[in-house]
C-alpha positions in Angstrom: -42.1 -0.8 11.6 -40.0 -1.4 14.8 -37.6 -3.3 12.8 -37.4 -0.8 9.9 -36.5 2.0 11.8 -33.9 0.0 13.6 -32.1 -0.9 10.5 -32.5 3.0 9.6 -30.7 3.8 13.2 -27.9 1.4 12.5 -27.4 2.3 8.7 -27.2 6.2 9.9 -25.2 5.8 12.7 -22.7 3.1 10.5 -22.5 5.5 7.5 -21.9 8.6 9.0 -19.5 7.4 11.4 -17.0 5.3 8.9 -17.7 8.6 6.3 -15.5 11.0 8.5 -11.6 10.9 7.8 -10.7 11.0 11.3 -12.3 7.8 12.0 -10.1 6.2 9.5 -6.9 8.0 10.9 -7.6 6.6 14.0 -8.3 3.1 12.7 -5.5 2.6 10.3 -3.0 3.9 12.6 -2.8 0.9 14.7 -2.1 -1.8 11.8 0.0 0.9 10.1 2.2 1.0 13.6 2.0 -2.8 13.7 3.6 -3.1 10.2 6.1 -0.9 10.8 6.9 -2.3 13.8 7.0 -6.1 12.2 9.4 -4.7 9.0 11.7 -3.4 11.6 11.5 -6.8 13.7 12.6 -8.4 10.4 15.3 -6.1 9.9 16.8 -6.8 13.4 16.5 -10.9 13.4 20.2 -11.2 11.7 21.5 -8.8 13.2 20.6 -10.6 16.9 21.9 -13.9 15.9 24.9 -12.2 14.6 25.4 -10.5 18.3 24.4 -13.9 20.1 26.9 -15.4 17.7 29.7 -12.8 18.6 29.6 -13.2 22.3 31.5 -17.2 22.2 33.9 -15.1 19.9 34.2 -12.1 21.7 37.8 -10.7 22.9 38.4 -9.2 26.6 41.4 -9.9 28.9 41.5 -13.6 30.8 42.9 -14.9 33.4 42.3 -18.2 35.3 42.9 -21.7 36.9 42.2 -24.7 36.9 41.9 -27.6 39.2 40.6 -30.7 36.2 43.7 -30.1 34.0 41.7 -30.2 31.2 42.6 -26.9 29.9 46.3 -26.7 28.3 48.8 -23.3 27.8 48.2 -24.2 23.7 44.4 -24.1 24.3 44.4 -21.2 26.8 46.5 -19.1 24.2 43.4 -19.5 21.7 41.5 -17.1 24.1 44.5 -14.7 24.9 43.8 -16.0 28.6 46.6 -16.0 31.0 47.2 -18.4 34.1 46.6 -16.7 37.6 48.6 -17.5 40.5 45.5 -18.2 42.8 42.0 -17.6 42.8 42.1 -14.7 44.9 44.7 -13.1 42.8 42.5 -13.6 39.6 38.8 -11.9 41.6 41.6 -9.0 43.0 42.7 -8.5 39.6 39.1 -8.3 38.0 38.0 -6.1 40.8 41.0 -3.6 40.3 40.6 -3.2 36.6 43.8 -5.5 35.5 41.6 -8.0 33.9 38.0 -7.8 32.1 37.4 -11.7 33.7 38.8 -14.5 35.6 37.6 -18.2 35.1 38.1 -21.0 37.8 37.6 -24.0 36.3 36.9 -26.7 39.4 38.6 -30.4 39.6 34.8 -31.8 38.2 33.0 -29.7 36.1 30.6 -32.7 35.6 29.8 -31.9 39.1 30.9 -28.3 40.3 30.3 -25.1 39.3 33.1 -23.0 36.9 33.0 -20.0 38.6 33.2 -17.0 36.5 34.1 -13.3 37.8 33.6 -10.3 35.1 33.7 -6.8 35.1 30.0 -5.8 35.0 28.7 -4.6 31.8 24.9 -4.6 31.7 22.6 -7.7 31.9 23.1 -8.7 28.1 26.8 -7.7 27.9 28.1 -10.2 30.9 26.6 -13.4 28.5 29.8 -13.1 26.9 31.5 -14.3 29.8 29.9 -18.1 30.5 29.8 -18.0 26.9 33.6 -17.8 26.5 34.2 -19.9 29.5 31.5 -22.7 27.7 33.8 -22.4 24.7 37.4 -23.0 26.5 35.7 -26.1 28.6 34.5 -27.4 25.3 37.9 -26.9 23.4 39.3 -28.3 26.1 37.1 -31.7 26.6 36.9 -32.1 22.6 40.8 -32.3 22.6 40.5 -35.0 25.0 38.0 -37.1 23.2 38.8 -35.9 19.9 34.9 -35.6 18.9 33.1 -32.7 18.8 29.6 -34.1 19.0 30.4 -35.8 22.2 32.5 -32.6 23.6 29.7 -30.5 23.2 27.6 -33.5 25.0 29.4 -33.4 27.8 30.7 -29.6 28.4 26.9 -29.1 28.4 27.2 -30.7 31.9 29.2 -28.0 33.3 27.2 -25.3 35.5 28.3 -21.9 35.1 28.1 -19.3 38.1 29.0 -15.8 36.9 29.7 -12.8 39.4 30.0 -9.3 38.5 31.9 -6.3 40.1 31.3 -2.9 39.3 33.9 -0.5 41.0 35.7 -3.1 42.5 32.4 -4.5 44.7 29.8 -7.1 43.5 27.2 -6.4 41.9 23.7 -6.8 42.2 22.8 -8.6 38.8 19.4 -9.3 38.2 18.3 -8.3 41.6 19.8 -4.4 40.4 17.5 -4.6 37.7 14.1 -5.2 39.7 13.7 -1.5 41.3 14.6 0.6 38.0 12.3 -2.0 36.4 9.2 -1.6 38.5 9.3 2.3 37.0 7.9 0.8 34.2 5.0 -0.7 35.8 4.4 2.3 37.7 3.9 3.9 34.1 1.9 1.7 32.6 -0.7 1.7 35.8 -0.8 5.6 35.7 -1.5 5.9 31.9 -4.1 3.5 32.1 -5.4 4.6 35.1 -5.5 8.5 33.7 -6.3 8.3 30.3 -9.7 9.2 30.2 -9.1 12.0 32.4 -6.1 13.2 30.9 -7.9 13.6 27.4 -11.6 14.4 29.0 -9.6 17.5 30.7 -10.2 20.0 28.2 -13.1 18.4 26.9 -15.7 18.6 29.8 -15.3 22.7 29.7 -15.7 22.5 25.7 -19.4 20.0 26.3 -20.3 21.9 28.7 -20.1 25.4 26.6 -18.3 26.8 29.7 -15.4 28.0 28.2 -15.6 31.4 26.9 -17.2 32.2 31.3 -13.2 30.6 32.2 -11.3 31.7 29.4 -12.8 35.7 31.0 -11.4 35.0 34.1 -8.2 32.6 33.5 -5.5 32.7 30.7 -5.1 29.8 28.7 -1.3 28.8 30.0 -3.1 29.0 33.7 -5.8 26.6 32.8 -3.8 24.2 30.9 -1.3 24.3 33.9 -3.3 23.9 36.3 -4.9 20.9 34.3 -1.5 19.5 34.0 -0.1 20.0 37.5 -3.6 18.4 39.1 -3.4 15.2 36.8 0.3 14.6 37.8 -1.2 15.1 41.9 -4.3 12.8 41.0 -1.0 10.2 39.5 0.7 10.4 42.8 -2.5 10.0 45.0 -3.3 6.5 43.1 0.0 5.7 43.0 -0.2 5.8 47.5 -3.8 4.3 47.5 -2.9 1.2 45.1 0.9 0.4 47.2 -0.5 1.4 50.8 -2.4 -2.0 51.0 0.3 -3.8 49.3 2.6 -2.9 51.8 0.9 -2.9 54.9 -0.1 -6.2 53.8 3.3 -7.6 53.6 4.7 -5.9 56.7 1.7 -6.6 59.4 -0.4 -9.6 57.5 2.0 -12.0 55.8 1.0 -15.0 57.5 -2.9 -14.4 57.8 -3.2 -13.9 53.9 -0.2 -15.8 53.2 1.9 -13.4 51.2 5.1 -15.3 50.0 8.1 -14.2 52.1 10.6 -12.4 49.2 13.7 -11.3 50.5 13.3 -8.0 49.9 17.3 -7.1 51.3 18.3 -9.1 48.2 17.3 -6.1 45.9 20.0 -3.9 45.0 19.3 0.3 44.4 22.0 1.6 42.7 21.5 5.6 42.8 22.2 6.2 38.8 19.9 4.0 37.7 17.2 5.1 40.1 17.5 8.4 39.5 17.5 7.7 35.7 14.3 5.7 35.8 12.5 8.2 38.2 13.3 10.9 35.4 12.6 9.4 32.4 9.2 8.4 34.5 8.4 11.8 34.8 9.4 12.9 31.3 6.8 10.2 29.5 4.1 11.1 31.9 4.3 14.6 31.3 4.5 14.0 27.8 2.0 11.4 27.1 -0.2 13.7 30.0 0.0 16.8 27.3 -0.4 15.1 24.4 -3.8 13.5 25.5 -4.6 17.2 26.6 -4.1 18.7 23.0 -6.0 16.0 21.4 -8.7 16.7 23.8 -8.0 20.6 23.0 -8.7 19.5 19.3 -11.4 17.6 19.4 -15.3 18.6 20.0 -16.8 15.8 22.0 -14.9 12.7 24.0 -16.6 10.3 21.2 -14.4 11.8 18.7 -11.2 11.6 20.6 -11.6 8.0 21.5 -10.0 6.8 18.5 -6.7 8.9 18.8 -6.5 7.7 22.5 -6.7 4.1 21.1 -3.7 4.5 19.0 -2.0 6.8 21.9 -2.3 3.7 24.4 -1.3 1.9 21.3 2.2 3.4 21.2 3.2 2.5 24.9 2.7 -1.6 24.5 4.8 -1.4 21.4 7.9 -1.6 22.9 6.9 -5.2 24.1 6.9 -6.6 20.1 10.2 -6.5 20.6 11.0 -7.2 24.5 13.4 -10.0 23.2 15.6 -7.9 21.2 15.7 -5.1 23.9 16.7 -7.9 26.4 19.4 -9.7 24.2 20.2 -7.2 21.8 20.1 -3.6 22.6 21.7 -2.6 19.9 19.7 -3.9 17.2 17.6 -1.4 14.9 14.3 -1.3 16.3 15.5 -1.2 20.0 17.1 2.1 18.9 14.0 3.6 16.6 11.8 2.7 19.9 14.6 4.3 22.1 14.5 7.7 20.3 10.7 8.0 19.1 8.7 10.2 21.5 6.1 7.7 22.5 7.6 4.9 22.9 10.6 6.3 24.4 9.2 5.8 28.4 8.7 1.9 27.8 12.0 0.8 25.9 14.3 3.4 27.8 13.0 2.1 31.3 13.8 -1.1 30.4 17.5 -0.7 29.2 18.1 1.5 32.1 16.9 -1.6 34.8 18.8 -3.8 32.4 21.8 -1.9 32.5 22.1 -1.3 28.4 21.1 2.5 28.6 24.5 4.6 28.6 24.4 7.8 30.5 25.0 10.0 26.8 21.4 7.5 25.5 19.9 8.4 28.9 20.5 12.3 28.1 19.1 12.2 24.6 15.9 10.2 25.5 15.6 12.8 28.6 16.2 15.4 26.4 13.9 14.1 23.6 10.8 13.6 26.2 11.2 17.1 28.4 11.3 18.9 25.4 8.6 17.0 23.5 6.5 17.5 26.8 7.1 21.4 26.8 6.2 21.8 22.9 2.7 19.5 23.4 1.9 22.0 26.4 2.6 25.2 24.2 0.3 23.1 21.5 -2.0 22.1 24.1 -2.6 25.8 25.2 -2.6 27.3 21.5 -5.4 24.8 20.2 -7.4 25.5 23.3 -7.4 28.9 22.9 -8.3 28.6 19.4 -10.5 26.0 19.5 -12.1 27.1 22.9 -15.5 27.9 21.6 -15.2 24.7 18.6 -18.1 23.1 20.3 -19.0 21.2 17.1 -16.0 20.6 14.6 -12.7 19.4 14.9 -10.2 22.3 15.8 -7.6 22.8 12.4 -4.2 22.6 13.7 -3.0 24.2 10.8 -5.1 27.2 11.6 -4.9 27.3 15.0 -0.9 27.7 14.7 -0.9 30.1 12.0 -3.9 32.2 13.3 -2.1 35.7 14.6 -4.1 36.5 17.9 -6.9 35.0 20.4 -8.8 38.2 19.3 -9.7 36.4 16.0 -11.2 32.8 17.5 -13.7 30.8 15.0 -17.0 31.8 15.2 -19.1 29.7 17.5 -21.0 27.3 15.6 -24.1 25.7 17.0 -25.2 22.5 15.9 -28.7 23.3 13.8 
């Protein structure tokens, strides 16, 4: 008997729960991202090998020297590069603008490094610069030994060092990307960390049948304010409680828990990007923090939203199907559609900006795109919990709620029988 009305639980609860249309929104969404997602990684393959392959081809002003003699007038004119009068004279010239790079090619490049100054163009755009300086070194040695298989054997030797100046002072390379880039981790720990609460906000009033005792006391704007501006305070007191340990750990107990010793002097903050990533930080929180709010707004119990906060968390790890390409080709399709689409905006936009491929007119529209998708989810946040305030048993219909004329026409309250 036991056993029978076991198999009755599981069949009811199975059947009823894989009968409602929302559970298959919820479910399908993910693989149905995921394809999309995989069709536009397809798309973008030839077009990154193309832009790998561009970079050995790719024309900017030269200079250089060198000490081996390997490299000839004829050889250097295949590159539109032009022999400096010193060193110095060719790192001067890059850092005053006269030339886009200066290559000094050593006595042994077996043995030393070719030493490569550029002017600083993002992460991905200063490749170009070893890569041309690879090509003249093998043009060079395959003229010598008149074979390109062996050439290409022993130019592979040759260790490339490439500097960067921005503004006529070094840049920071890598080490300028860390800081703008740990914005992104910052995200990802304050979504995860406030999910639940974020969509269980306007949730716990709506379980609790409490709403039509606040909604007499409070407008809707207030409460969903209020809401808002508390979950971004609750964000910035677990930000402080997870780093407070961290740091006073490597500041006052390095050596008694063994902490390596980074040279944290090495890191370079460069105020634009900064200030970029701190606001585009903002602008995905606030509007990943009001989305979750109107989907709680909509729906009748936390059971019910859990499959839309799935596919929400869903849209934030997207970006990192196609970390490669964002890396090594900015440019390529689906870096852009995941540069401009709401929700995976934060992610992919955060990224280019520590990397140095996010241009100050691509750093406006993605601000622009987030700010005011975060103000429209609040007003839709508000209007569906006004509408929907007293829904304590069926999903709220968005078409209705936007349409309806006033709050003096809510549904009727239904109870469950």
């Amino acid at each position: 008997m036991a056993q029978h009305n076991l198999g009755t639980v599981v069949s009811f609860e199975f059947f009823r729960t894989i009968s409602k249309k929302r559970f298959w929104v919820g479910t399908l969404a993910v693989p149905f991202i995921m394809a999309v997602v995989f069709g536009l990684l397809f798309a973008s393959n030839s077009a990154t090998d193309t832009a790998s392959d561009a970079q050995k081809s790719a024309e900017f002003t030269i200079s250089y020297t060198d000490d081996s003699g390997l490299i000839t007038p004829e050889q250097a004119a295949l590159f539109h590069a032009t022999r400096a009068g010193s060193a110095g004279d060719g790192i001067q010239a890059v850092q005053s603008g006269t030339v886009d790079a200066f290559f000094e090619f050593p006595a042994d490049p077996a043995s030393e490094h070719v030493q490569v100054h550029g002017a600083d163009q993002g992460l991905f755009e200063n490749n170009k610069y070893s890569a041309v300086a690879q090509a003249m070194l093998t043009q060079a040695v395959n003229a010598k030994i008149g074979s390109a298989e062996l050439s290409a054997l022993a130019a592979s030797k040759a260790a490339i060092e490439v500097k960067t100046y921005k503004d006529g002072v070094e840049s920071g390379g890598f080490m300028s990307a860390v800081p703008p880039l740990f914005y992104v981790v910052i995200f990802y720990g304050l979504i995860i960390l406030l999910a639940g609460q974020m969509l269980s906000s306007t949730l716990e009033e709506k379980e609790n049948r409490v709403t039509e005792m606040i909604l007499t006391t409070l407008k809707p704007t207030t409460l969903i304010s209020g809401k808002v501006l508390a979950l971004f305070a609750i964000g910035l007191l677990q930000v402080a409680i997870f780093t407070a340990p961290v740091i006073i750990g490597y500041l006052f107990f390095r050596e008694q828990i063994n902490i390596p010793d980074f040279d944290l002097s090495a890191l370079v903050f460069e105020p634009i990007p900064m200030i970029l990533g701190f606001l585009i930080l903002l602008g995905g929180f606030a509007l990943f923090t009001t989305t979750l709010v109107a989907i709680g707004a909509v729906m009748p119990t936390a059971k019910e939203a859990g499959n839309f906060m799935g596919v929400m968390i869903a849209l934030i790890f997207v970006p990192f199907y196609a970390v490669s390409l964002i890396f090594s080709n900015p440019s390529a399709l689906i870096v852009q559609v995941f540069t401009y689409f709401p929700f995976s905006a934060p992610v992919t936009a955060m990224i280019r900006n520590g990397l140095g491929s996010l241009s100050l007119l691509e750093a406006a529209a993605v601000l622009t795109i987030l700010y005011i998708g975060a103000v429209l989810m609040f007003f839709l946040a508000v209007r569906l919990f006004q509408y929907g305030s007293i829904s304590y048993t069926s999903k709220v219909n968005i078409r209705t709620a936007l349409s309806a004329g006033s709050r003096s026409n809510p549904p009727a309250k239904t109870s469950p029988r």
